[in-house]
C-alpha positions in Angstrom: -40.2 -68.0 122.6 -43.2 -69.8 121.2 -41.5 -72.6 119.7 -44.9 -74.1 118.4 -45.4 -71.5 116.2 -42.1 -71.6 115.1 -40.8 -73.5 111.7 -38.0 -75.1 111.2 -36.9 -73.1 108.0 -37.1 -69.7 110.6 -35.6 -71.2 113.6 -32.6 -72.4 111.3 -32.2 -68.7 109.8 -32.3 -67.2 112.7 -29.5 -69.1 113.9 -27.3 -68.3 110.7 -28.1 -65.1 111.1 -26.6 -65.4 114.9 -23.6 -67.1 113.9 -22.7 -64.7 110.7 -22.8 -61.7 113.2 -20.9 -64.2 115.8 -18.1 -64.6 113.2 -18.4 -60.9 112.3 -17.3 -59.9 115.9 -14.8 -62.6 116.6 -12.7 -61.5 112.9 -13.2 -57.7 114.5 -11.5 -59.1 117.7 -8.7 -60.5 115.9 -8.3 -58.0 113.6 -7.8 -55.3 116.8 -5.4 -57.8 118.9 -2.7 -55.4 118.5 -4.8 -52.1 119.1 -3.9 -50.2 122.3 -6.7 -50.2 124.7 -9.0 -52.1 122.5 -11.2 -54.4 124.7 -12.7 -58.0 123.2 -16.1 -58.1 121.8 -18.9 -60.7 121.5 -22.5 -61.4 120.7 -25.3 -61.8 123.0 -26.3 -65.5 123.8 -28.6 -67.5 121.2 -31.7 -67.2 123.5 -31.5 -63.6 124.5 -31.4 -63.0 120.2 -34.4 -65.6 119.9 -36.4 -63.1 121.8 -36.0 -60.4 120.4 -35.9 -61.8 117.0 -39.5 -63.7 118.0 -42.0 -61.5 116.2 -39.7 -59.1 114.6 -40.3 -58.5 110.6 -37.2 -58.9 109.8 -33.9 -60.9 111.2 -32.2 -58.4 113.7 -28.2 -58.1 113.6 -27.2 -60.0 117.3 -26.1 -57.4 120.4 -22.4 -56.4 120.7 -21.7 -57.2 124.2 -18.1 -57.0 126.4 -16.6 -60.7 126.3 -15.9 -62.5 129.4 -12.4 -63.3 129.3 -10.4 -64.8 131.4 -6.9 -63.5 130.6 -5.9 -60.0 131.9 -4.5 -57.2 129.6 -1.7 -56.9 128.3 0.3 -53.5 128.9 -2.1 -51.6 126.3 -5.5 -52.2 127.7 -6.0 -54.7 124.8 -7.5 -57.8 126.0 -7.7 -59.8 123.2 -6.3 -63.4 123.2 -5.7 -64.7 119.8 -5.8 -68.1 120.8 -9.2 -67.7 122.3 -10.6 -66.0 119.2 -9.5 -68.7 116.9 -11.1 -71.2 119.0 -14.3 -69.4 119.0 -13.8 -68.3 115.0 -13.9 -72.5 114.4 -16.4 -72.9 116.6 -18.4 -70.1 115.0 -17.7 -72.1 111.5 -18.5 -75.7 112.0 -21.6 -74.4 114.1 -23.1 -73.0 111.0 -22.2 -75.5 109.0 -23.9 -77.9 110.9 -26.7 -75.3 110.5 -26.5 -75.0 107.0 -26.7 -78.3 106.4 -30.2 -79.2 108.3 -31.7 -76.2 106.7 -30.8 -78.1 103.2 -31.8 -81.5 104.3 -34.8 -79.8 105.8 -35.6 -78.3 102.2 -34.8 -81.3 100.5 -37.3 -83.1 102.5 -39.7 -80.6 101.5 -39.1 -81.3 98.2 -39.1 -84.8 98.2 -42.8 -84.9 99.8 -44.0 -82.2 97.3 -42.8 -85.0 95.1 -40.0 -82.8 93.2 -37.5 -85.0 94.6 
């Protein structure tokens, strides 16, 4: 990714747009833990989703990938370990957050040198 042709304003949407699909999948997960044979879910890792958003028109939804997990199944199949999946659910949240908040102190800082502020 060309990150010098990059603003701040994209790079910080894009990774909303990450972390809504993120939580999307993890709330999936956990809304399947008891569903025979169903296997956990995740999203495909920040970089690989800044490449192929790099160029794109419009933001893409992040890749559904298997999730590494270190637990076995349980007698079902289902490999979902609600524990984990509320671990990475808060994650998910204070992550974009965080994000959320330096794309409004970015825009207030816009503001305040346009003199609005």
């Amino acid at each position: 990714m060309n990150f010098g042709q990059t603003s701040l304003f994209e790079l910080a949407s894009q990774r909303l747009q990450w972390l809504s699909d993120r939580q999307r999948v993890v709330s999936q997960n956990i809304a399947n833990a008891d569903v025979s044979g169903y296997r956990a879910r995740n999203v495909e890792s920040f970089e690989a989703y800044l490449s192929r958003a790099d160029g794109a028109d419009r933001l893409p939804s992040a890749e559904v990938v298997k999730a590494e997990t270190q637990w076995g199944s349980d007698m079902t199949g289902n490999n979902v370990v609600l524990e984990d999946q509320i671990l990475q659910a808060r994650t998910a949240a204070g992550e974009y957050r965080m994000a959320a908040a330096l794309y409004r102190k970015a825009h207030d800082m816009m503001l305040a040198v346009a003199g609005r502020r």
